[in-house]
C-alpha positions in Angstrom: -122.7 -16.9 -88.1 -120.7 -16.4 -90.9 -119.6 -12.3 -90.7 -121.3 -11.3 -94.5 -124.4 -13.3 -93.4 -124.7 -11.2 -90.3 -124.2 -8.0 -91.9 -127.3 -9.4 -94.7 -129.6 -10.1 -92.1 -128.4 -6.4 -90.1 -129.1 -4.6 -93.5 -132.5 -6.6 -94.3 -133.6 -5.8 -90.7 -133.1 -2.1 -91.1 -134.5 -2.4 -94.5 -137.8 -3.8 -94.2 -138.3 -3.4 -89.8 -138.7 -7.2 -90.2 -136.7 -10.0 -88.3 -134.5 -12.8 -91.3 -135.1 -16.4 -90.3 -131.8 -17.9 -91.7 -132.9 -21.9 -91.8 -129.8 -24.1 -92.2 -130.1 -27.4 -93.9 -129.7 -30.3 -91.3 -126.1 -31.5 -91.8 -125.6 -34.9 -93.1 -123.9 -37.4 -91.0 -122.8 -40.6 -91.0 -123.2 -43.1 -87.8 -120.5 -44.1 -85.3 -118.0 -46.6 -87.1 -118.0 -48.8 -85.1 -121.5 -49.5 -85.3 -121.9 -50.3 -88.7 -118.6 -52.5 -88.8 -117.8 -53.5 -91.0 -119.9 -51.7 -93.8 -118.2 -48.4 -94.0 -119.5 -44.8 -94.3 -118.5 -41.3 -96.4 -120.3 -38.5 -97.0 -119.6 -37.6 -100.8 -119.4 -34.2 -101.8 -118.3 -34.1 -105.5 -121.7 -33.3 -107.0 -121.8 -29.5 -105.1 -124.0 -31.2 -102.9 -123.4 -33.8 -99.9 -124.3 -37.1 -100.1 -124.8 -40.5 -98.0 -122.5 -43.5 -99.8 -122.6 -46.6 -97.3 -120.1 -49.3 -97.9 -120.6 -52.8 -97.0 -118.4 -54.8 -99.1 -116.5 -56.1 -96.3 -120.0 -58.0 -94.8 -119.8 -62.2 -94.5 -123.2 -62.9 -94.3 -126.6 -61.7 -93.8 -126.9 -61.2 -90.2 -124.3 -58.7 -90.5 -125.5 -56.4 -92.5 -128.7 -56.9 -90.8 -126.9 -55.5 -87.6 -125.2 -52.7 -89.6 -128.7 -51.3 -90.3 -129.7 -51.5 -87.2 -127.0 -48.8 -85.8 -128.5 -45.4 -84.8 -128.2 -43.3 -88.0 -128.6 -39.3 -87.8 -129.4 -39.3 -91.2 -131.9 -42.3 -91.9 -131.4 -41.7 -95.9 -128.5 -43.6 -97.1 -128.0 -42.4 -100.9 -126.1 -45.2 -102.4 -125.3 -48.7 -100.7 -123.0 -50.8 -102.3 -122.3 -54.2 -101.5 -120.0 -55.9 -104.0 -117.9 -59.4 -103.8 -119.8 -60.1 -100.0 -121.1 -63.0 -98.8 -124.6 -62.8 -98.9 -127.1 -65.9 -99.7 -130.5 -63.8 -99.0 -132.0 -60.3 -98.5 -135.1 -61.1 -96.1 -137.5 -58.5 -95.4 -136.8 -55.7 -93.5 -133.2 -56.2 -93.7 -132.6 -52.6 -94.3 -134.4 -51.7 -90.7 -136.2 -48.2 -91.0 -133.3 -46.6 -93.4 -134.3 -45.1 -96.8 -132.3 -46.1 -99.4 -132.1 -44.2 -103.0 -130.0 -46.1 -104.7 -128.6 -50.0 -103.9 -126.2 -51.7 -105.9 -125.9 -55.3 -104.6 -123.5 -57.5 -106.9 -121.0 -60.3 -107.4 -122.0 -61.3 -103.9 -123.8 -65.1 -104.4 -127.2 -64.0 -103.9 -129.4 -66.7 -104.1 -132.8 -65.2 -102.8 -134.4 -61.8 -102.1 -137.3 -61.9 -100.3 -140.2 -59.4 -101.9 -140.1 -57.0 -98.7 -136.6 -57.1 -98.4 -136.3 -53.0 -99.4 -139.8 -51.9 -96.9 -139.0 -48.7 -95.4 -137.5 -47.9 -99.3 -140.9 -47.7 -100.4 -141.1 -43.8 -101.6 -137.4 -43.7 -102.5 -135.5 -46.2 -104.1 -134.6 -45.5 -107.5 -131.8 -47.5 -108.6 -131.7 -51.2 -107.4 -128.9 -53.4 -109.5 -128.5 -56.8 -108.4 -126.1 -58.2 -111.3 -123.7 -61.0 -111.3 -125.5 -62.9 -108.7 -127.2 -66.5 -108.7 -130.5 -65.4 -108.7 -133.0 -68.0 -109.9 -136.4 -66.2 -108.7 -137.2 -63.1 -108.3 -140.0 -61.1 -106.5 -141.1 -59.0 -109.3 -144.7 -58.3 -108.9 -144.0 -57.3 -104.8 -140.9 -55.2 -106.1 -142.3 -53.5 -108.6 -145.1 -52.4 -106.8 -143.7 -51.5 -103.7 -141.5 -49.4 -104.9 -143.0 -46.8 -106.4 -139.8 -44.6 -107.6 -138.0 -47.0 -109.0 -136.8 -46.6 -112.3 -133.4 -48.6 -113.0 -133.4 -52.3 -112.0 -130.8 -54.6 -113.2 -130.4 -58.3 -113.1 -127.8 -58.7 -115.7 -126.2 -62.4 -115.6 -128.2 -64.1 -112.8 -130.0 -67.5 -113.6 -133.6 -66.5 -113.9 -135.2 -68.9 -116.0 -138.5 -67.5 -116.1 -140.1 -63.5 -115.4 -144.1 -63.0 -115.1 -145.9 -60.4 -117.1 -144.2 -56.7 -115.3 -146.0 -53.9 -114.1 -144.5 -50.1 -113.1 -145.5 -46.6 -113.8 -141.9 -45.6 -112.7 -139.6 -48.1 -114.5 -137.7 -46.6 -116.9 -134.3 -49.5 -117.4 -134.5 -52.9 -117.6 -132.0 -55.1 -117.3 -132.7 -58.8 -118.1 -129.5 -59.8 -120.1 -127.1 -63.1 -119.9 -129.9 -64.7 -117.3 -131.4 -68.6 -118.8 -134.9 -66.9 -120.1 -135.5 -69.3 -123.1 -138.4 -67.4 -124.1 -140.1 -63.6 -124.2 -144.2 -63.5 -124.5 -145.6 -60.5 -126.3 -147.8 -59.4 -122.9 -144.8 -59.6 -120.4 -143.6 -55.7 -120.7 -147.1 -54.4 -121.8 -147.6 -52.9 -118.2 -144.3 -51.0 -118.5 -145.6 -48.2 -120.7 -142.9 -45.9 -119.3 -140.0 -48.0 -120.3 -137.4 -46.4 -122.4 -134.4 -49.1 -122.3 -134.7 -53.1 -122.6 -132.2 -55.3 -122.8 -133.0 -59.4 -123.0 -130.1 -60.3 -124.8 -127.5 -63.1 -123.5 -130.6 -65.4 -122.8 -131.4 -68.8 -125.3 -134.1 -66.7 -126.7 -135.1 -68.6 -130.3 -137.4 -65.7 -131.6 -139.3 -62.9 -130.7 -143.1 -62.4 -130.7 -145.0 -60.3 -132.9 -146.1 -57.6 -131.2 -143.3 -58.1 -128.4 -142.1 -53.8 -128.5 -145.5 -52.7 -129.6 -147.1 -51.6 -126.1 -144.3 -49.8 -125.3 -144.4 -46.1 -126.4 -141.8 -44.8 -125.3 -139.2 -47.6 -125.8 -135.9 -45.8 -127.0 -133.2 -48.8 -126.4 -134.0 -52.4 -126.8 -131.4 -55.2 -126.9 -131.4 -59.0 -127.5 -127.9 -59.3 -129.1 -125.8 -62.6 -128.1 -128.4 -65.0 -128.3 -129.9 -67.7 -130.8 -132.8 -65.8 -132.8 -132.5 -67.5 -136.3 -135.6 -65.7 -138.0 -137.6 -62.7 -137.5 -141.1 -62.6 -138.7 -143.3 -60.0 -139.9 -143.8 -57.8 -136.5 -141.5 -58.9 -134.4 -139.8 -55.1 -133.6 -142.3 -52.7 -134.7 -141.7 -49.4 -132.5 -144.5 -46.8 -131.6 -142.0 -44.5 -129.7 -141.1 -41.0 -131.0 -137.5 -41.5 -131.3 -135.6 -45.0 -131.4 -132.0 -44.6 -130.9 -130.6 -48.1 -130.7 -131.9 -51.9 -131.8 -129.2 -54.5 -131.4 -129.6 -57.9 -132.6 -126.0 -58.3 -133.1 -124.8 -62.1 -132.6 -127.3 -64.2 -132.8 -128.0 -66.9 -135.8 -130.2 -64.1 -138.0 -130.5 -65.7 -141.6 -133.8 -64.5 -142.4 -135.4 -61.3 -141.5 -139.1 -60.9 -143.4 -140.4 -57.6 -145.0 -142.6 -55.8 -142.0 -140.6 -57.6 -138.9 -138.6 -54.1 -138.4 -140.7 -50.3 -138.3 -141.4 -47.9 -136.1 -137.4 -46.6 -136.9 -136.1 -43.0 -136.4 -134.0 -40.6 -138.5 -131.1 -41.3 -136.4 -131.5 -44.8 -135.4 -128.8 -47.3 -135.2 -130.0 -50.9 -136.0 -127.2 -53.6 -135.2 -127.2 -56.9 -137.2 -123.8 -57.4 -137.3 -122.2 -61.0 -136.7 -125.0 -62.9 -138.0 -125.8 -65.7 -140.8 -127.6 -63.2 -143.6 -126.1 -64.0 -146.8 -128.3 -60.9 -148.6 -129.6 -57.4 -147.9 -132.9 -57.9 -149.4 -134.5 -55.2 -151.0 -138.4 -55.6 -149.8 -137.1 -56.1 -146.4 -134.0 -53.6 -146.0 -135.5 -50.4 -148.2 -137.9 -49.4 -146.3 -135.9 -49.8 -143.3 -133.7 -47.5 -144.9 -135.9 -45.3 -145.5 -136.6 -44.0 -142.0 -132.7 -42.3 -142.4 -134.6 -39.2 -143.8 -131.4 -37.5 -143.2 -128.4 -37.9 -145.8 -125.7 -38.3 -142.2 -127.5 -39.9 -139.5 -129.1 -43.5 -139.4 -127.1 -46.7 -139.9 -127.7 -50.4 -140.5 -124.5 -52.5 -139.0 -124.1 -55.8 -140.4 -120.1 -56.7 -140.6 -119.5 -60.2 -140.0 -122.2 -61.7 -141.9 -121.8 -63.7 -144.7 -123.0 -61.6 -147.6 -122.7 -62.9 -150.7 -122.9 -59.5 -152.5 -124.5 -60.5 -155.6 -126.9 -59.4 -158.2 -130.1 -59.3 -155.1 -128.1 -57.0 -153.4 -127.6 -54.7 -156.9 -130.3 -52.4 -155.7 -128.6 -50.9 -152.7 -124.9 -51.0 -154.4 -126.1 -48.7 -156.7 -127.6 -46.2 -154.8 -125.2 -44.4 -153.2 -127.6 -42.3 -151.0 -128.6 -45.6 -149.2 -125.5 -47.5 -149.4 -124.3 -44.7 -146.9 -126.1 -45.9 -144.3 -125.4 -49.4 -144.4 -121.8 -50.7 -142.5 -120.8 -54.0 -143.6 -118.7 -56.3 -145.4 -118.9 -59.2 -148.1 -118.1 -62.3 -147.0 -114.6 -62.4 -148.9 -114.0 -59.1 -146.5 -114.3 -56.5 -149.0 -116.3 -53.8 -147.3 -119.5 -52.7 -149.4 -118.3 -49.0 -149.2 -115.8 -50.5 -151.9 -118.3 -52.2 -154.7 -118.2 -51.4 -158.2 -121.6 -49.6 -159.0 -120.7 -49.9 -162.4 -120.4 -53.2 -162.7 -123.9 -53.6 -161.0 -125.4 -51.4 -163.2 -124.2 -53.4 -166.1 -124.4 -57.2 -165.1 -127.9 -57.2 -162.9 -130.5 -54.7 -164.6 -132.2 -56.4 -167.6 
């Protein structure tokens, strides 16, 4: 025992004619080496705390990592596995053995299947799961999501799911959906995610998006379905309940048309990102009240460079109002940036 310790527990003895219990934490530890071959094991300490990162990068196929997990580990909780450019068609269940994991990154590794027990014994624990850049087609939603009753990140950025069922999860807080081959999004598929604060669906052939499609979700602060081929955006399409909305990105797609009422629910401070689209005017039934959710003269911003913007007498409302024309980013389509319009010449030419 450390020699100040001792003298603590001497002084705290005399003090109070009571006996000091010192209870040490159980040391973490990683398993033999050569037992996990070739997934490799460090115990991290840069967060003033020690931690469990597992390596297995290195495995060739399934039945390896299977026998990896299977090694005698002193401390059963593993917090972060990552498996990165493997070899790895399947996760079947149970592949884990009786380990807990926290947090699993699984990516760029040819996944092709994962069965829906594949993280039992992660049950209580498992918070993180990202499973990006594989060739997923299907995915076990309904057994993941309620299994695991702590998770609150998934990601399954740039698989090939063609297809998700309505989602369900008190926990979930991320979703990841982006670049997969979902052609379309039904208003009822996040409904049961209530405590969802980030989604992102862009990078998928989505055409349009349902009315009603944000609605249920009330505490949505992130949503994200840039980089895909929306062309029109009808009246509720995005209408927010949350308290605060930070970020909306729509940002290349096909937007030409975006109806008064498709947009609400904005914050003070939101960013909504339309840039690199096909909308030849800002107009005023649509945009104003948009704009005027920016209740505060420096926050709040409407980005839409790259668009074609004819800058003409329909857009004379917002050149000339320099209080809203501050929170609008964007260019004509000659290039001349709309910072840089002559309110006087709108005043004069387009109010009759």
């Amino acid at each position: 025992m450390d020699k100040n310790v001792a003298l603590l527990v001497h002084l705290l003895t005399l003090s109070f004619g009571l006996p000091l219990v010192i209870l040490a934490q159980d040391e973490i530890q990683c398993p033999n080496p050569s037992e996990i071959e070739p997934c490799v094991c460090e115990i991290n300490s840069d967060f003033g705390y020690d931690i469990l990162l597992l390596d297995c990068s290195a495995v060739t196929s399934t039945e390896e990592l299977q026998v990896a997990f299977q090694a005698d580990f002193p401390t059963p909780v593993v917090d972060e596995l990552l498996v990165r450019n493997a070899t790895l068609d399947f996760l079947p269940a149970g592949v884990f053995g009786s380990k807990e994991l926290k947090k699993a990154i699984i990516s760029e590794s040819r996944l092709r299947s994962v069965d829906g027990n594949a993280f039992a014994g992660s049950e209580g624990s498992l918070t993180w799961l990202d499973l990006s850049e594989n060739q997923l087609q299907e995915f076990p939603f309904e057994e993941i999501l309620s299994g695991l009753t702590q998770l609150s990140h998934l990601t399954l950025w740039r698989n090939s799911l063609s297809s998700i069922p309505s989602l369900s999860s008190q926990s979930l807080l991320w979703l990841n959906l982006a670049f997969n081959q979902i052609p379309s999004t039904e208003a009822p598929l996040f409904s049961g995610l209530e405590n969802l604060e980030t989604l992102y669906i862009g990078g998928n052939p989505l055409t349009e998006l349902p009315n009603g499609l944000v609605s249920p979700l009330g505490k949505l602060k992130d949503f994200d379905a840039s980089n895909s081929f929306i062309s029109d955006l009808t009246v509720g399409s995005l209408i927010f309940q949350s308290d605060r909305v930070s970020s909306v990105s729509l940002n290349n797609n096909s937007i030409r048309a975006i109806e008064p009422g498709a947009i609400g629910g904005l914050s003070y401070d939101s960013w909504l990102w339309l840039g690199d689209n096909k909308l030849m005017a800002l107009e005023e039934n649509t945009f104003r009240p948009i704009l005027q959710y920016f209740t505060n003269e420096y926050y709040g911003r409407i980005y839409v460079r790259n668009n074609p913007l004819l800058c003409e007498c329909d857009m004379a409302w917002l050149f000339v109002n320099t209080s809203l024309l501050y929170h609008v980013e964007g260019n004509c389509w000659n290039g001349t940036d709309i910072w840089a319009m002559d309110q006087t010449y709108f005043e004069q030419n387009c109010f009759h």
